[in-house]
C-alpha positions in Angstrom: 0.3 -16.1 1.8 -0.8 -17.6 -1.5 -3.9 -16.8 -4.0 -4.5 -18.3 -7.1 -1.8 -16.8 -9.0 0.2 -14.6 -6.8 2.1 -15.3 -3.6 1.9 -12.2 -1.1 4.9 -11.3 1.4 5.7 -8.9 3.7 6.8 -6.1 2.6 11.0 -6.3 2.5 13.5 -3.6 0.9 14.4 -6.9 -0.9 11.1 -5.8 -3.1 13.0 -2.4 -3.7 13.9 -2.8 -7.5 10.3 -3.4 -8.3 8.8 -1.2 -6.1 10.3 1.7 -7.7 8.6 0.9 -11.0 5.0 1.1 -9.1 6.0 4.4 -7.2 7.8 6.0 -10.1 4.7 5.9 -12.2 2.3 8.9 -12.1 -0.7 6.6 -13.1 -0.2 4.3 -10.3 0.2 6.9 -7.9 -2.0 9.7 -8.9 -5.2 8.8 -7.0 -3.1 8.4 -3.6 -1.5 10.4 -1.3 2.0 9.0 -2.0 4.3 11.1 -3.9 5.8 10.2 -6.7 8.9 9.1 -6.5 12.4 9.8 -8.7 15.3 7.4 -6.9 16.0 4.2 -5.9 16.9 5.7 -2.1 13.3 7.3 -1.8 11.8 3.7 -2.7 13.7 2.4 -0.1 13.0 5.4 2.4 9.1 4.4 1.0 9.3 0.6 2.2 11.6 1.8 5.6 8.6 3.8 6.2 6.0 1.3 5.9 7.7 -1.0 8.0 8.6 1.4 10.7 5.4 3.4 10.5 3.0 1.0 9.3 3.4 -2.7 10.4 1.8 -4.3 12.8 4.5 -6.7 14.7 1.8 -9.5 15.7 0.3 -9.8 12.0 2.4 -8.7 8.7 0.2 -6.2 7.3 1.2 -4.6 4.6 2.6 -6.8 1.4 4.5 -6.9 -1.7 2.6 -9.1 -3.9 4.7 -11.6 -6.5 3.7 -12.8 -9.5 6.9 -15.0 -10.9 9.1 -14.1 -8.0 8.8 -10.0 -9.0 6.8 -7.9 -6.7 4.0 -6.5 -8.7 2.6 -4.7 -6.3 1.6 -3.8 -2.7 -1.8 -4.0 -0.4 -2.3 -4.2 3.2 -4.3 -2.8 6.2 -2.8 -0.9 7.9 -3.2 -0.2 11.3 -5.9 2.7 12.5 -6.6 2.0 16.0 -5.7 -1.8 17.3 -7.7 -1.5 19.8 -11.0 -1.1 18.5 -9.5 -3.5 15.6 -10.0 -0.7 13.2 -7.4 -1.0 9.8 -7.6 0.9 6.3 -7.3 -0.8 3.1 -5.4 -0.5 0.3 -3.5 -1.8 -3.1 -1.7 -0.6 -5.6 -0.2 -2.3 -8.9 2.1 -2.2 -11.7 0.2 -0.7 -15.0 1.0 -3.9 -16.7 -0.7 -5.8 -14.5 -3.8 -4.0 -14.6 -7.2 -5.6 -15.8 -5.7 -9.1 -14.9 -7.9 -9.2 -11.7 -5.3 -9.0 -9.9 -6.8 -6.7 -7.4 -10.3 -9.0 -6.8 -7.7 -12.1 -5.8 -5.9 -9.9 -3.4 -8.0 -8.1 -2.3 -10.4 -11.4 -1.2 -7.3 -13.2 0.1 -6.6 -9.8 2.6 -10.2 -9.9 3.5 -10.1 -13.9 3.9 -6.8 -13.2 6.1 -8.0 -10.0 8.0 -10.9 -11.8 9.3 -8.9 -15.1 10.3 -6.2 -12.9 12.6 -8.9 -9.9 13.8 -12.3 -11.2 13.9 -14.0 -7.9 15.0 -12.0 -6.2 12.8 -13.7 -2.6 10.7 -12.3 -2.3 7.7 -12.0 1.3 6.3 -11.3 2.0 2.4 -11.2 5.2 0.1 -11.3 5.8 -3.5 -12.1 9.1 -6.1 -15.1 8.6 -7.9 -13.3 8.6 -11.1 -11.5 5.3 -10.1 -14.2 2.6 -11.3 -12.1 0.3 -10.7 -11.5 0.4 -7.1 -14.8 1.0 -6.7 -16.4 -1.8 -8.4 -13.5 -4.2 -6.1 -14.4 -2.5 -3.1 -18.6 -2.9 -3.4 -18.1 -6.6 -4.8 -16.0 -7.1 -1.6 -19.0 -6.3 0.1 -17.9 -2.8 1.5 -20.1 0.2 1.8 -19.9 3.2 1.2 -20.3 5.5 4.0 -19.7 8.5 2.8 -19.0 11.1 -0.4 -16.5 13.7 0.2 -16.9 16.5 -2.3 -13.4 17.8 -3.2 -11.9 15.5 -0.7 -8.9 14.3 -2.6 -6.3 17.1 -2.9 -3.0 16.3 -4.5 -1.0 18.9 -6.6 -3.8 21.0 -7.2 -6.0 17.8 -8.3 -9.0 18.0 -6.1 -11.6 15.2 -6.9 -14.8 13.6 -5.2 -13.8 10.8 -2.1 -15.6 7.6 -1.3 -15.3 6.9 2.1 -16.2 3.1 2.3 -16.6 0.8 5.5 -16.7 -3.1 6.1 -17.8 -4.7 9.2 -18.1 -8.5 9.1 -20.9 -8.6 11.5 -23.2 -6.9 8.5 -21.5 -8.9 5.9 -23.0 -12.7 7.5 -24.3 -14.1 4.1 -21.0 -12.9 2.2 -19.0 -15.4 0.2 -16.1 -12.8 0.4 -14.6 -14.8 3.0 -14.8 -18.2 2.3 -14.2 -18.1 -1.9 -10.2 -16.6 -2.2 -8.6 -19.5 -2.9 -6.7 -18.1 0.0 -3.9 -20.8 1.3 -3.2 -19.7 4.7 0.2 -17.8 6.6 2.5 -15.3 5.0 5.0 -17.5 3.1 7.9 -15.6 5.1 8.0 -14.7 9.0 7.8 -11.5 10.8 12.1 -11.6 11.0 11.7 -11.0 7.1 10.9 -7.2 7.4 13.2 -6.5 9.8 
């Protein structure tokens, strides 16, 4: 699938190299449950896990995002409960890529592509309350926030405030979320690539 600027794939140990840049760095990682990692083989053991655990063999879910043929990134939504179309929500980028609104266009194009494969899908989505950031793309998106979990991130002895966040499209009707991505259709690579 294609934005703007960035071309989004299924996420392949192909995107290995680069991913260990994102999941090797504290910053990226520090508001999510992922550890940090220290090796190339737990980056890999990272995107096996995805795949195995996480993908959803009728729709690629979860991406690396490329910018210049480098992944830069991942987001996706992953799978909750297929039958009541219920996914979470997430992305995660390199530091240098940070500020580039990166995370608006990818974020709109998942939306955008969500919608087109899972029409009734709910769309669930957390971030700590220090992350403005993810905050102000998740409310823009048109996400709401449904609840505020005191102390309800715990990582390493970090405990911070949670935003629990919730998008249905059926409450979302006069949204331009889903028409204004610049979203250019199917995952550039099929499902065979992630196997």
């Amino acid at each position: 699938m294609r934005t703007k600027s960035l071309i989004l794939e299924p996420i392949n140990l192909i995107y290995s190299k680069d991913l260990f840049e994102l999941w090797s760095d504290y910053d990226v990682i520090k508001y999510t449950y992922a550890p940090q990692i220290k090796t190339q083989k737990e980056c890999d053991e990272r995107i096996k896990m995805f795949i195995d655990k996480y993908t959803d063999w009728d729709c690629p879910n979860n991406f690396a995002v490329l910018l210049d043929c480098k992944a830069i990134g991942i987001a996706g939504f992953p799978v909750i409960n297929k039958e009541r179309f219920e996914f979470g929500f997430y992305y995660h980028f390199i530091k240098r890529c940070w500020g580039k609104g990166y995370a608006s266009e990818v974020a709109r194009a998942l939306m955008e592509y969500i919608y087109k494969n899972y029409n009734e899908a709910i769309i669930y989505a957390d971030a700590v309350v220090i992350n403005p950031a993810s905050i102000k793309v998740l409310t823009k998106l048109g996400f709401e926030q449904t609840k505020l979990d005191e102390n309800g991130f715990n990582k390493n002895g970090l405990e911070l405030d949670l935003i629990h966040f919730k998008f249905e499209k059926s409450k979302n009707k006069g949204s331009d979320v889903l028409s204004s991505s610049g979203f250019a259709g199917q995952p550039t690579s099929s499902n065979n690539a992630l196997a």
